[in-house]
C-alpha positions as CSV (number, residue, x, y, z in Angstrom):
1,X,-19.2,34.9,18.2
2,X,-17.7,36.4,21.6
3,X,-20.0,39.4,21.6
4,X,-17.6,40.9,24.6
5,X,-14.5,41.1,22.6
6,X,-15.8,42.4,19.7
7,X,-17.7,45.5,22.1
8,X,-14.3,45.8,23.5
9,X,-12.5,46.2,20.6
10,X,-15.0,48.5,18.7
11,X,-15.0,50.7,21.9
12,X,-11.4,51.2,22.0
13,X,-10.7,51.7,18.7
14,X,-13.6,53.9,18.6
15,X,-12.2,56.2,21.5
16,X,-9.1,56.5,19.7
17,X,-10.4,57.3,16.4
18,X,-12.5,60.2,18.2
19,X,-9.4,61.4,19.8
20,X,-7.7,62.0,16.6
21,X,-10.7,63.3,14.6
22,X,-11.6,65.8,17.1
23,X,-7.5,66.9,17.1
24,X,-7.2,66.9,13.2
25,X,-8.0,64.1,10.3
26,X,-7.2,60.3,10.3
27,X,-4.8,60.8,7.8
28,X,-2.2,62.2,10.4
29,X,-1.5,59.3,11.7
30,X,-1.1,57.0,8.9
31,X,3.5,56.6,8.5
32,X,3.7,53.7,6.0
33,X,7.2,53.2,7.0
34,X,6.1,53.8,11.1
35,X,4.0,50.6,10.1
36,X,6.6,48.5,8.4
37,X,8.8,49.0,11.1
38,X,6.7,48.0,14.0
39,X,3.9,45.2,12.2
40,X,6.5,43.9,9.8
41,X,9.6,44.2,12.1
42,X,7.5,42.7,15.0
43,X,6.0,40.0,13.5
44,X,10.0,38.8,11.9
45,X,10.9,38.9,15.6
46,X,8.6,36.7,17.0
47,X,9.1,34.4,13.8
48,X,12.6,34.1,15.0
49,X,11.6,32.7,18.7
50,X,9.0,30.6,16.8
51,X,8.7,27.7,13.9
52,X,7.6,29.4,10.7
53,X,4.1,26.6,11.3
54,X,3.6,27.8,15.0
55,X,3.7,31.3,13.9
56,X,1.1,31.1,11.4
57,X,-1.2,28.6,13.7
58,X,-1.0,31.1,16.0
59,X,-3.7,33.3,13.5
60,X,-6.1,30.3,13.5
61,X,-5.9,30.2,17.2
62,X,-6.5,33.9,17.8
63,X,-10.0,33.7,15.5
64,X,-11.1,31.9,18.5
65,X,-11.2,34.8,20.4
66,X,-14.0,36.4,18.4
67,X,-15.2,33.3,16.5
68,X,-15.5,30.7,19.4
69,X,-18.7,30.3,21.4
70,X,-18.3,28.7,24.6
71,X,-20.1,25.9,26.0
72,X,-21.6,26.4,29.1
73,X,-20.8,23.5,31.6
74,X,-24.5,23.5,32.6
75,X,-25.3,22.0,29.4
76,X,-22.5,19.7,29.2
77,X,-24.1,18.2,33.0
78,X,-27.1,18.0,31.8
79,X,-25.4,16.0,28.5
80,X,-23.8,13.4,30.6
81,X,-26.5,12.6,33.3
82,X,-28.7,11.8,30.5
83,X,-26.2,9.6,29.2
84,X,-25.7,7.8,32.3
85,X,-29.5,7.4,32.4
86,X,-29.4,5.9,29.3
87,X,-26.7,3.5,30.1
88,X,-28.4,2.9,33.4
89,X,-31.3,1.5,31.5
90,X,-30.4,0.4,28.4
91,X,-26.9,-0.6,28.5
92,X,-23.8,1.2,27.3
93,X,-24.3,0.2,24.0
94,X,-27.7,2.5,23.7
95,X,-25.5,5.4,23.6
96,X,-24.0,4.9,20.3
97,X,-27.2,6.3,18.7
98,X,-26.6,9.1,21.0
99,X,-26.1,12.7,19.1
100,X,-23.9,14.3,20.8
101,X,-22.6,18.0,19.7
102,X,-19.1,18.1,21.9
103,X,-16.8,16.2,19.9
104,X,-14.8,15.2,22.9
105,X,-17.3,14.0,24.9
106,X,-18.7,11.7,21.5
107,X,-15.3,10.8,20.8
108,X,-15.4,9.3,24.5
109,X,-18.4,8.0,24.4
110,X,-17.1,6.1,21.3
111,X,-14.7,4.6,23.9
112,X,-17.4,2.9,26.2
113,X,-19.5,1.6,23.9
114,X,-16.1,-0.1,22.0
115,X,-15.5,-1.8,25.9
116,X,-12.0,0.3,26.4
117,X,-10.6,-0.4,29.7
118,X,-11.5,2.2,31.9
119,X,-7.1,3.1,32.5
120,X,-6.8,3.3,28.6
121,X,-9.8,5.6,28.4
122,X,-8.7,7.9,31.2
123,X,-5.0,8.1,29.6
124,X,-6.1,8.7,26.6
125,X,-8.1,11.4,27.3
126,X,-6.1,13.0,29.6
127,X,-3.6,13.2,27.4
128,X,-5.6,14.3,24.4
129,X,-6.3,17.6,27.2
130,X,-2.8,18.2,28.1
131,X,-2.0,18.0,23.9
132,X,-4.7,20.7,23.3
133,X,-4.0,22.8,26.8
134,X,-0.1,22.8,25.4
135,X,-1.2,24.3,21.8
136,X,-3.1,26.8,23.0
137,X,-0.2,27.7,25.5
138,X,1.8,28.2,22.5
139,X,-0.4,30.3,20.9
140,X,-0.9,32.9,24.0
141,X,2.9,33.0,23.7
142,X,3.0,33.9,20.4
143,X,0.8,36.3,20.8
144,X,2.5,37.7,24.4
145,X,5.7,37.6,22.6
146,X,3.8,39.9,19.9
147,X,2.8,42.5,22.9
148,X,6.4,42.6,24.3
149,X,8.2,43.0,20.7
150,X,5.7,45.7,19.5
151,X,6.4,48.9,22.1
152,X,9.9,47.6,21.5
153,X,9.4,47.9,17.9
154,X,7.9,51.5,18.4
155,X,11.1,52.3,20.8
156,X,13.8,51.5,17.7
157,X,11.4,53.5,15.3
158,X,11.7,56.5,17.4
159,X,15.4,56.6,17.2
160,X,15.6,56.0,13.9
161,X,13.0,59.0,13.3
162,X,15.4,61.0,16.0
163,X,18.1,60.0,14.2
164,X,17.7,61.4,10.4
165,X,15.7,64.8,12.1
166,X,19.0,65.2,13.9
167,X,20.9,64.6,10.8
168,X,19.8,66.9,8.9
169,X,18.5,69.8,11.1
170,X,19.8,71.5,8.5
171,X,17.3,70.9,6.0
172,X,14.0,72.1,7.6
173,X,11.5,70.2,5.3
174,X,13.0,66.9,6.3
175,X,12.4,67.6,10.7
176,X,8.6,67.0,10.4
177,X,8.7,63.6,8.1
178,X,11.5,62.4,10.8
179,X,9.8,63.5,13.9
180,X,6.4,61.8,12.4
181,X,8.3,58.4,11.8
182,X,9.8,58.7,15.4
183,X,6.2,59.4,17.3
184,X,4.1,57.3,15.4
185,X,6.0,54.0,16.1
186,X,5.9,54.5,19.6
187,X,2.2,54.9,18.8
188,X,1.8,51.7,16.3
189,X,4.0,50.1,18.7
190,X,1.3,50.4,21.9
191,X,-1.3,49.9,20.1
192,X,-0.4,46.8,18.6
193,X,0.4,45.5,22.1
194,X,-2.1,46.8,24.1
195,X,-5.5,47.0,21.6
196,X,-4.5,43.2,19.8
197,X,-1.6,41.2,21.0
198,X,-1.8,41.3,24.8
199,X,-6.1,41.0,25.2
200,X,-5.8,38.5,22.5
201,X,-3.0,36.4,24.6
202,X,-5.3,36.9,28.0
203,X,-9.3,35.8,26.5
204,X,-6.9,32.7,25.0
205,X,-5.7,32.0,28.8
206,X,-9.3,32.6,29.4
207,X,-10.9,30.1,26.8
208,X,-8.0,27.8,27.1
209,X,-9.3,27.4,31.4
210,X,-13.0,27.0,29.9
211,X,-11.9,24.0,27.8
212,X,-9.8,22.6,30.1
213,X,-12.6,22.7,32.7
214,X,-15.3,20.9,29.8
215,X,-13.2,18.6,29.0
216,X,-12.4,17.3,32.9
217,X,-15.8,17.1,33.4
218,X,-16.1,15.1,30.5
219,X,-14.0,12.6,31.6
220,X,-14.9,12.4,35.3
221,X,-18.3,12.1,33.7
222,X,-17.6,9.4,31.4
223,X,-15.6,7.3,33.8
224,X,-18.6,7.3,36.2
225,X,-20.8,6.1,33.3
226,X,-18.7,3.2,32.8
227,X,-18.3,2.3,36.6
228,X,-22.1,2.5,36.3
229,X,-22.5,4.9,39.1
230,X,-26.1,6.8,40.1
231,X,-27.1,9.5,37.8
232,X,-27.9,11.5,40.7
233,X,-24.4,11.2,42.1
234,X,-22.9,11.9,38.4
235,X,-24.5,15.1,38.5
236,X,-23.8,16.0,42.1
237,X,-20.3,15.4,41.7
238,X,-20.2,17.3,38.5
239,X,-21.6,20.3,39.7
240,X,-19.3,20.7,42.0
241,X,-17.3,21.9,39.0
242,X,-19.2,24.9,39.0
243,X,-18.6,28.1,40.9
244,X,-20.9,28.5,44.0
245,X,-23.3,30.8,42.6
246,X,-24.0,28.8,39.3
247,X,-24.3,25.6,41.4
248,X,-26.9,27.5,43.5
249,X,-28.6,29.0,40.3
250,X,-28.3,25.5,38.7
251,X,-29.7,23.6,41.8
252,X,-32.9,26.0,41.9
253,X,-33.8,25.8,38.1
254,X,-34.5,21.8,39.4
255,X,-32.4,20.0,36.4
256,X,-34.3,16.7,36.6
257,X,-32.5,14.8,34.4
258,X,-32.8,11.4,35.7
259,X,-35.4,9.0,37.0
260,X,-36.8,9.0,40.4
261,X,-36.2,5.6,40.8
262,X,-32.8,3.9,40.3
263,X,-33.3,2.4,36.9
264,X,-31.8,-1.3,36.4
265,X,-28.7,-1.8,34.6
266,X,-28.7,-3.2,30.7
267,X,-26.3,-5.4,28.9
């Protein structure tokens, strides 16, 4: 679980909340027909820019915001220079008793030990990262397109609610119903953009670079284990992956992962 977007959320909706408790009760806010025009009216908008199956993929991708714990690429270093050790010493076919957790980097893995050519391996990984990078572009948009639609959403709410109190400022009883309709979907309408659809649409961005960045490791590293390079030089090269502080903070833990001595080479 992402620990910081749930804090995040709770604290904004919490400051909210206290701003209207301490003005009056909850129940002040709460315009059924506000809501229907900005949620409901929102979310047929986007539908239209979007396939009915991307729109609703889009909810499975956005539970990785607060359901999806990221690997750290420290880990995944460590992962493949004890690989390549393992291959270095036992052959390449040692590592298919290997458990691996990342399913990309056992699904490549997989791919040495079956003897694919090193040009069919890096294509087909490649492309397997540009297919997942592309759907989780689509999702941000979704969700982007959510944040645009909603204050837009509130904006036509507010001149609906302007419209019928101006209608019929002749009837006093119907002037506060109106007015509440036309300031609470301006209200709906920013929070839905700025409290969920826009920070959901930016930590995807954000998790979408992490993968992207595990997975090109993965397949720089597993290209090197097939070329049957120097563990050493696997995980030199893969560090440099790493920002400069984490490669400094990773360098002075002393990962020892690999022998002293060059081991042979198996079968």
């Amino acid at each position: 679980m992402d620990i910081a977007t749930l804090i995040g959320f709770l604290a904004a909706v919490g400051v909210v909340l206290m701003a209207i408790l301490l003005g009056g009760s909850i129940g002040v806010i709460i315009n059924v027909p506000s809501l229907l025009i900005v949620v409901a009216g929102s979310a047929g908008i986007v539908m239209m820019k979007f396939s009915i199956g991307q729109f609703f993929a889009s909810v499975k991708v956005g539970l990785k915001v607060l359901l999806y714990k990221a690997e750290k690429p420290t880990d995944i270093i460590i992962e493949i220079v004890e690989l390549a050790d393992k291959a270095r010493k036992n052959g390449v076919l040692a590592l298919e008793e290997a458990e691996i957790k990342n399913k990309f980097l056992e699904q490549s893995i997989q791919y040495l030990v079956d003897g694919i050519e090193p040009d069919v391996i890096e294509n087909t990984l490649l492309n397997e990262m540009e297919q997942t990078v592309e759907r989780h572009v689509q999702g941000q948009q979704i969700f982007k397109s959510m944040g645009d639609t909603g204050p837009a959403m509130g904006m036509i709410g507010t001149l609906i609610g302007l419209v019928q109190m101006l209608s019929n400022m002749s009837d006093p009883k119907s002037i506060g119903p109106a007015m509440a309709v036309a300031m609470l979907t301006t209200l709906y309408g920013a929070i839905l953009a700025n409290m969920i659809a826009l920070p959901i649409a930016d930590k995807l961005e954000l998790r979408s670079k992490e993968e992207k960045l595990i997975k090109s490791m993965i397949i720089d590293g597993i290209l090197a284990i097939q070329q049957g390079q120097n563990p050493r030089i696997i995980r030199d090269y893969l560090t440099t992956y790493l920002p400069a502080s984490a490669r400094i903070r990773f360098a002075e833990e002393g990962q020892e992962t690999v022998e002293a001595e060059p081991a042979t080479e198996g079968g």
